[in-house]
Backbone bond lengths (Angstrom), bond angles and torsions (degrees), N, CA, C in turn:
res aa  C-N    CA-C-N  psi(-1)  N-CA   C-N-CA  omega(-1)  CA-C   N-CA-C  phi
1 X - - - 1.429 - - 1.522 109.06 -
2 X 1.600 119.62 124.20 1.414 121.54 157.56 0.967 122.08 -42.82
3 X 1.461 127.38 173.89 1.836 139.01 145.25 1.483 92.49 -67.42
4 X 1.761 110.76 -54.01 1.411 93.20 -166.46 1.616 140.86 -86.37
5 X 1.458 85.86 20.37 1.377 92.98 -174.08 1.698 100.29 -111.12
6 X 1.450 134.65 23.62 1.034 149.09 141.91 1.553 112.93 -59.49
7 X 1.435 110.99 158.25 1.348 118.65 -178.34 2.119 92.16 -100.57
8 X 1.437 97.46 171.90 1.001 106.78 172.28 1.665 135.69 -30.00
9 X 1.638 89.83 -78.02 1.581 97.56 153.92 1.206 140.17 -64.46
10 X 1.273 124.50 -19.87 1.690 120.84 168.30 1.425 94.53 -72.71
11 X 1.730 135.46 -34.44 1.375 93.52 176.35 1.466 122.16 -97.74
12 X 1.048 116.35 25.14 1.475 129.94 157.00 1.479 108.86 -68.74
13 X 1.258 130.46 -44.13 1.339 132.02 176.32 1.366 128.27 -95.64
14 X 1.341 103.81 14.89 1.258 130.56 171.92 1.584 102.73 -77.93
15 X 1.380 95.22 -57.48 1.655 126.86 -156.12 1.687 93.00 -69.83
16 X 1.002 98.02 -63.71 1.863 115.58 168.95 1.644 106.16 -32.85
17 X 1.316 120.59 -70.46 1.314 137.67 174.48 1.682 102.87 -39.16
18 X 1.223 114.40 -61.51 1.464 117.43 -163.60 1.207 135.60 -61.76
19 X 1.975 91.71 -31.89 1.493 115.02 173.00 1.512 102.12 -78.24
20 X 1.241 99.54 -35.73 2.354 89.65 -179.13 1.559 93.59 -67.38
21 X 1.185 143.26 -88.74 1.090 150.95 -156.61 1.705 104.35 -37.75
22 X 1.432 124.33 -42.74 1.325 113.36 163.73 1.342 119.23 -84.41
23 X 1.734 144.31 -36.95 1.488 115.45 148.00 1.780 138.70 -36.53
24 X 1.655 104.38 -45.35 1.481 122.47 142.48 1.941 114.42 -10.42
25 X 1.516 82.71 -87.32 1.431 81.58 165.20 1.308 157.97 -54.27
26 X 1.736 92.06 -45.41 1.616 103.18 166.56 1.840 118.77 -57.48
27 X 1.436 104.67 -13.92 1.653 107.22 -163.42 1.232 95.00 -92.38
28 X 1.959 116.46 -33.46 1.873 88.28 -166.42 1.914 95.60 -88.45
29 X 1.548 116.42 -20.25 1.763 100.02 165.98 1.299 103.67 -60.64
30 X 1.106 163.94 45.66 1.231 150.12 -166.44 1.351 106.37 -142.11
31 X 1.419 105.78 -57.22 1.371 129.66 165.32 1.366 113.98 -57.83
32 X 1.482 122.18 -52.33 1.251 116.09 171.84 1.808 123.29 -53.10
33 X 1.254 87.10 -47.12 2.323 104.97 178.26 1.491 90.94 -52.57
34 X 1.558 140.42 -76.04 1.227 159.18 139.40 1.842 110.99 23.97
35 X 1.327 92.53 -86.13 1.845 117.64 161.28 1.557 99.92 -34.93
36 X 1.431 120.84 -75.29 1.385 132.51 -147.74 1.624 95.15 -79.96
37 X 1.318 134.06 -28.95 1.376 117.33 164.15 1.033 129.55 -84.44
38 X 1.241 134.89 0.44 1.517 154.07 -173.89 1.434 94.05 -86.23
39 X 1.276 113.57 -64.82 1.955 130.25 171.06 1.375 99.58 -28.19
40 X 1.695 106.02 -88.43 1.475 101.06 -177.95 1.475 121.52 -51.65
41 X 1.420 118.64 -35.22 1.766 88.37 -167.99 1.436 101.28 -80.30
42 X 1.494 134.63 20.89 1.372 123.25 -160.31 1.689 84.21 -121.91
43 X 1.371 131.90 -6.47 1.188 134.38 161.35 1.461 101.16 -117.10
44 X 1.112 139.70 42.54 1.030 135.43 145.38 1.705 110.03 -99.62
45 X 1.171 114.83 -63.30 1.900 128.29 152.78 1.343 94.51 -16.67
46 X 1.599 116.99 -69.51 1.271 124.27 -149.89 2.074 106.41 -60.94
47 X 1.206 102.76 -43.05 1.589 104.29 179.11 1.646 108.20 -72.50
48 X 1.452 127.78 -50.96 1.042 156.00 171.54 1.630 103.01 -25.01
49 X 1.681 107.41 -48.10 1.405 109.16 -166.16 2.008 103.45 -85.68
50 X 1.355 101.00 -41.52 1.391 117.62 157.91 1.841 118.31 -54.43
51 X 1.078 97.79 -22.98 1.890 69.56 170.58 1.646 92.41 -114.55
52 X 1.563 125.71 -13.60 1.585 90.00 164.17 1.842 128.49 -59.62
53 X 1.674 98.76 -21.84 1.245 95.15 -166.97 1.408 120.32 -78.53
54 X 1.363 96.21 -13.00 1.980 118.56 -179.21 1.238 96.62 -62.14
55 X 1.146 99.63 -62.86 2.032 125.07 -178.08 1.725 86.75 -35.01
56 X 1.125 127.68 -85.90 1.431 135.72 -144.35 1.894 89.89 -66.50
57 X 0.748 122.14 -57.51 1.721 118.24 -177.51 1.235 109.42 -58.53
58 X 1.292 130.64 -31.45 1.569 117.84 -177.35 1.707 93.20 -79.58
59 X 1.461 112.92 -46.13 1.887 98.15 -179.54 1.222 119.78 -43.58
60 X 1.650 104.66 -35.94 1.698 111.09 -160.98 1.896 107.91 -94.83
61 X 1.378 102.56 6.08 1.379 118.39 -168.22 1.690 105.13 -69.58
62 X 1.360 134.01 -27.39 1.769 121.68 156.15 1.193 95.57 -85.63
63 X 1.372 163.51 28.29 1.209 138.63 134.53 1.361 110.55 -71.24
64 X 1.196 116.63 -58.13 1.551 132.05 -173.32 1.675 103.83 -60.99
65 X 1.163 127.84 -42.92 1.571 128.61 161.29 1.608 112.15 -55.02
66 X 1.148 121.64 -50.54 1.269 116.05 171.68 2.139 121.56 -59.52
67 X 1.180 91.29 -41.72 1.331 95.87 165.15 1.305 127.15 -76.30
68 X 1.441 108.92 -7.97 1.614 105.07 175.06 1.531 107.60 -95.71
69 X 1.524 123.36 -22.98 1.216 142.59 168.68 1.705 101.20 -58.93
70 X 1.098 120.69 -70.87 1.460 128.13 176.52 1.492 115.56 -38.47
71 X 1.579 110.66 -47.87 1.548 110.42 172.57 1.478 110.02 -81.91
72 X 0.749 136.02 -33.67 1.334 133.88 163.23 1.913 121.37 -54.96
73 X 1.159 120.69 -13.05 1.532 151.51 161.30 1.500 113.35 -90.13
74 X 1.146 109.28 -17.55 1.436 83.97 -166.91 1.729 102.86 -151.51
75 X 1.389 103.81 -15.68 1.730 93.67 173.19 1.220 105.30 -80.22
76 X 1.622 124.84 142.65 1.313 133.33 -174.58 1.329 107.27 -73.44
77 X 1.655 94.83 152.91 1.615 104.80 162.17 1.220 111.34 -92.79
78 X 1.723 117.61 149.63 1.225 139.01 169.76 1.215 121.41 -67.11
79 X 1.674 125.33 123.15 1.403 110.80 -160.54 1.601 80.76 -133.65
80 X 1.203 152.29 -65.89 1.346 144.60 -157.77 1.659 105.99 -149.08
81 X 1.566 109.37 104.13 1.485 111.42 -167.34 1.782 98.16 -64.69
82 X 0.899 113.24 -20.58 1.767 106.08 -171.23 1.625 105.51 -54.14
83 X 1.817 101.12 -58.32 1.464 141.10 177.53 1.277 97.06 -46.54
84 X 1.662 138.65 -64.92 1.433 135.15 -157.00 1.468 102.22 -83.54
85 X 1.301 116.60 -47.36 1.084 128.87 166.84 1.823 117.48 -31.24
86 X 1.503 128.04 -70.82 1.130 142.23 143.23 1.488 111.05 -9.69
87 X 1.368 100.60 -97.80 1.432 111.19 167.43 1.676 131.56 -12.96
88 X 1.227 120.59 -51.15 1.435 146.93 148.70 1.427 102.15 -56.71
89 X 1.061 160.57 -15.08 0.975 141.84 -169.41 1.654 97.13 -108.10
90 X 0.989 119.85 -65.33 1.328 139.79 142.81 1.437 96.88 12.58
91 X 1.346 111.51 -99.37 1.276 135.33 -164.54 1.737 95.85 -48.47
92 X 1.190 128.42 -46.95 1.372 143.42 172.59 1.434 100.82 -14.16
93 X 1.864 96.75 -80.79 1.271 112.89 176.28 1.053 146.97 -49.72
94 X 1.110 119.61 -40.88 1.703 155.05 148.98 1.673 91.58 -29.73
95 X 1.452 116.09 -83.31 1.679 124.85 -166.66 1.479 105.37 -50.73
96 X 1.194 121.42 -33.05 1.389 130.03 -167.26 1.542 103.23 -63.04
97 X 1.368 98.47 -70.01 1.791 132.55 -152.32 2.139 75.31 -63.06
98 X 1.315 97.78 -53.94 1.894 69.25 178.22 0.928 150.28 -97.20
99 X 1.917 100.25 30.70 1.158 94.94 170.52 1.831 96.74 -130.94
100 X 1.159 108.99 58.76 1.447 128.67 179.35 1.786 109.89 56.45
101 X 1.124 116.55 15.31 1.310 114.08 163.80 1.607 123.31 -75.29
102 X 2.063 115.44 150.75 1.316 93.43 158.17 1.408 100.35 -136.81
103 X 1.393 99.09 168.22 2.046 110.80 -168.17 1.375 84.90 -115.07
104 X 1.401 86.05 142.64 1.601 138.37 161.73 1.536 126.17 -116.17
105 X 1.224 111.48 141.48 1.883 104.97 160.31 2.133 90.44 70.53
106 X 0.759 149.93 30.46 1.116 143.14 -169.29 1.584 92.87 -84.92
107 X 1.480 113.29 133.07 1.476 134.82 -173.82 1.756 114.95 -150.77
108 X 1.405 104.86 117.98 1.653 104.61 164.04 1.832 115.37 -95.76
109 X 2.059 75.45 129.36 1.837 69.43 -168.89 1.616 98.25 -110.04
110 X 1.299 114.54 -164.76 1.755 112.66 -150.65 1.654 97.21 -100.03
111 X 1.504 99.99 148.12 1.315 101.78 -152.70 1.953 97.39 -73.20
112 X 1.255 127.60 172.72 1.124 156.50 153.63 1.550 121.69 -110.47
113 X 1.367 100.59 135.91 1.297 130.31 -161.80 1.560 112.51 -138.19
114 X 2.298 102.56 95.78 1.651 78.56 -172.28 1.786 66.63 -141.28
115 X 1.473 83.44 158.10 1.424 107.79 178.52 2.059 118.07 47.30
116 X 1.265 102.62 -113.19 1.635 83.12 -175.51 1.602 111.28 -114.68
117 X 1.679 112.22 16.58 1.314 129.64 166.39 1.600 123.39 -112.17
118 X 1.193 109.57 -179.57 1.701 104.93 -156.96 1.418 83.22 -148.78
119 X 1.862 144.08 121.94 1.185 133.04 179.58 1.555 88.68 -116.10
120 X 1.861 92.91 131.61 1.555 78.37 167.28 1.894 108.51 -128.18
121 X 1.129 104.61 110.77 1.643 127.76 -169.42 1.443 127.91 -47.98
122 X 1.081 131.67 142.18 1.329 127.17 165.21 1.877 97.18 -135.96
123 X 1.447 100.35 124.89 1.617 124.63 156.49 1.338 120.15 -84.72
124 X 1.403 113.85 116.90 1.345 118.37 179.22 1.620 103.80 -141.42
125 X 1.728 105.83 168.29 1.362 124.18 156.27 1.481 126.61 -127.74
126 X 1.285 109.66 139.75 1.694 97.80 -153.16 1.813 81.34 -139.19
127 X 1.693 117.01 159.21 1.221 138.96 163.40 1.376 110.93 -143.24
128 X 1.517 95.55 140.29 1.806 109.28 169.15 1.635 98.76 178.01
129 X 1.887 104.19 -157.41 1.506 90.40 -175.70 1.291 98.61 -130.65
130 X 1.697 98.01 170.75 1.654 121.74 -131.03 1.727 92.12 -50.70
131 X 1.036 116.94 -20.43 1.442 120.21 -168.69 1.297 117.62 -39.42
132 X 1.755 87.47 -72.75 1.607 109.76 -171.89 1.788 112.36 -91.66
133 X 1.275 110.30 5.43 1.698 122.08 141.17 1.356 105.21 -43.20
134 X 1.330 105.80 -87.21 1.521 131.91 -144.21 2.422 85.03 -59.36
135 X 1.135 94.45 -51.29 1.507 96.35 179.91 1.434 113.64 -35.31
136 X 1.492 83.70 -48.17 2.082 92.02 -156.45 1.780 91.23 -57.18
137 X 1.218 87.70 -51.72 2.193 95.29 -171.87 0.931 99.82 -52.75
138 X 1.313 149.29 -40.77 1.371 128.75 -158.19 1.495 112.80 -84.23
139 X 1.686 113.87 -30.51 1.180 128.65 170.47 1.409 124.63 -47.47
140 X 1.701 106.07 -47.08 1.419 115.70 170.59 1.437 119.62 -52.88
141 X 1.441 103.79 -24.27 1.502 87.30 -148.80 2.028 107.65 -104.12
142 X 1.428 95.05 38.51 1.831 108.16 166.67 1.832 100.52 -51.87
143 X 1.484 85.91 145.56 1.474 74.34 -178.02 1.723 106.01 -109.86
144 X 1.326 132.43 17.36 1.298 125.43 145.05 1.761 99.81 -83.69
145 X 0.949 168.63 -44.17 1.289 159.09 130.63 1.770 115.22 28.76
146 X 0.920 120.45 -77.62 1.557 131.23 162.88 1.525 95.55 89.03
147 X 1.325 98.95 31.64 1.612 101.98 162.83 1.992 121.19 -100.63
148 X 1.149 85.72 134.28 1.364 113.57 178.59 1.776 126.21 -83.90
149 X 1.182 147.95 96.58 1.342 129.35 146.38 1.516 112.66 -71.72
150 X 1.885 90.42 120.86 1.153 119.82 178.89 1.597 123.90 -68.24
151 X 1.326 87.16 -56.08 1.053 126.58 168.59 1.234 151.27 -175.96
152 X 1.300 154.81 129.95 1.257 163.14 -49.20 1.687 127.85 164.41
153 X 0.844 136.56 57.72 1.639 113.79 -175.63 2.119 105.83 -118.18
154 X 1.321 78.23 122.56 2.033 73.74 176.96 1.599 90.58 -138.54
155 X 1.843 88.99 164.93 1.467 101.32 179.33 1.716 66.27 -173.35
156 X 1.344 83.84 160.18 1.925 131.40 178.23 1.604 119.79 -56.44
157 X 1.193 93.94 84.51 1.604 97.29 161.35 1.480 128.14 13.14
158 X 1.295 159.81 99.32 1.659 142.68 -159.78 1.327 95.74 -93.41
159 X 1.617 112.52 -20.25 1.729 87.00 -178.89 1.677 114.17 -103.96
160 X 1.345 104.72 -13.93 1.674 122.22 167.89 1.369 108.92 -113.36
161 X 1.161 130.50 141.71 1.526 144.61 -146.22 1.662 91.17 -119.32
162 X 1.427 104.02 -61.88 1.430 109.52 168.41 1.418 132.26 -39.93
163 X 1.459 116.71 -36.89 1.420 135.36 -175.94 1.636 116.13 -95.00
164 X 1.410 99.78 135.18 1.642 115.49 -177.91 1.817 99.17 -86.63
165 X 0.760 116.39 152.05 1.736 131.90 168.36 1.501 96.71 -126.91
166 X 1.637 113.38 124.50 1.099 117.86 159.55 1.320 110.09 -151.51
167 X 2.105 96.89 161.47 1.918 110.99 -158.66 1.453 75.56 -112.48
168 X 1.131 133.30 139.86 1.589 153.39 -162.97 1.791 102.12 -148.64
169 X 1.263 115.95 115.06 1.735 115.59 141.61 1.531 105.65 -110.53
170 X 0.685 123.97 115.79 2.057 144.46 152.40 1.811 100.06 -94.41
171 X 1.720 85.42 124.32 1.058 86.21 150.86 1.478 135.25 -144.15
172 X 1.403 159.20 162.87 1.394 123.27 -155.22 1.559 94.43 -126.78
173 X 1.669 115.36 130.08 1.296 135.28 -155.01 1.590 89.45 -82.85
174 X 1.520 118.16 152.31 1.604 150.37 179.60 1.596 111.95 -144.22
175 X 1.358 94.14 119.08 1.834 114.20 160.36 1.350 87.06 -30.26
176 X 1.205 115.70 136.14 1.698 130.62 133.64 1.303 115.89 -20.41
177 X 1.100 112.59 160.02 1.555 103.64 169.46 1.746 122.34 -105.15
C-alpha cells in the first residue's frame, strides 16, 4: 500500500500516528539520558567523596603510624586474666571508695579476645552521688589506662533521691598475645 493511494483522512492519521510514535519515543530516550545521568552524577558524588577521604587519610597517615607505634609501646601485655582481672578490680575500688562511691555485686567475667585486643572485664554495681559518679567516669577514662566502659546503666536511687545506682562492666583492653 502507498501513502498515496490513501484517502485524505487515513493520511491524516498516519501523520497523527507518526507524530505520537515519535514524541513516544523522544520521551522514553529522554527518560533513559535523564535515568543514566542521575546514575552517574550520583556516582560521581559517590567517588568524589571517596577520594576526598583517601586524600585526608594518606595526609593523616604519620599520625595514625605514630599512634600505632605509641600503642604498640605502651598498651600492656596480657599475662594472667585472673591476675589483670583482680588488679582492675582493685583499682575499681580504690577509684570508687575515693570518690565517695560504694560497690556491690562485684564479678570478674571471662576475658574476650577480638581482633588484635584481648578485654578483660569486671561487672560491678556501685552507689553514691551524681558527683562522685561523674568523677569516677572521668577518672577511668586516661587514655594510657586502656580502660573501657562497656557498659553502663544508672538511674536514681528510689529510696535516696540524692544517690545514683549504677550496673557498670569496665573492662581494661590488652595487646593480643
Amino acid at each position: 500500500m502507498k501513502l498515496s493511494e490513501l484517502s485524505r483522512s487515513e493520511k491524516r492519521l498516519v501523520g497523527i500516528v507518526a507524530v505520537l510514535v515519535t514524541v513516544l519515543l523522544n520521551v522514553v530516550v529522554f527518560q533513559f539520558f535523564a535515568k543514566t545521568r542521575l546514575q552517574l552524577n550520583t556516582q560521581l558524588a559517590q567517588k568524589t567523596t571517596l577520594v576526598g577521604s583517601l586524600r585526608e587519610l594518606e595526609a593523616t597517615a604519620p599520625l595514625w603510624e605514630q599512634r600505632a607505634q605509641w600503642l604498640q609501646k605502651v598498651q600492656p601485655k596480657l599475662g594472667s586474666e585472673q591476675t589483670e582481672g583482680n588488679a582492675l578490680l582493685t583499682f575499681l575500688k580504690e577509684s570508687a571508695s575515693k570518690h565517695g562511691l560504694t560497690l556491690a555485686k562485684q564479678q570478674l567475667a571471662s576475658a574476650k579476645t577480638d581482633g588484635g585486643i584481648t578485654a578483660v572485664p569486671v561487672q560491678f554495681e556501685f552507689k553514691g552521688p551524681w558527683r562522685g559518679v561523674c568523677a569516677f567516669f572521668a577518672e577511668l577514662q586516661a587514655p594510657d589506662r586502656f580502660l573501657v566502659i562497656q557498659q553502663s546503666r544508672m538511674r536514681v536511687d528510689p529510696s535516696d533521691a540524692t544517690q545514683m545506682l549504677c550496673d557498670c562492666t569496665v573492662a581494661k583492653w590488652f595487646a593480643a598475645r
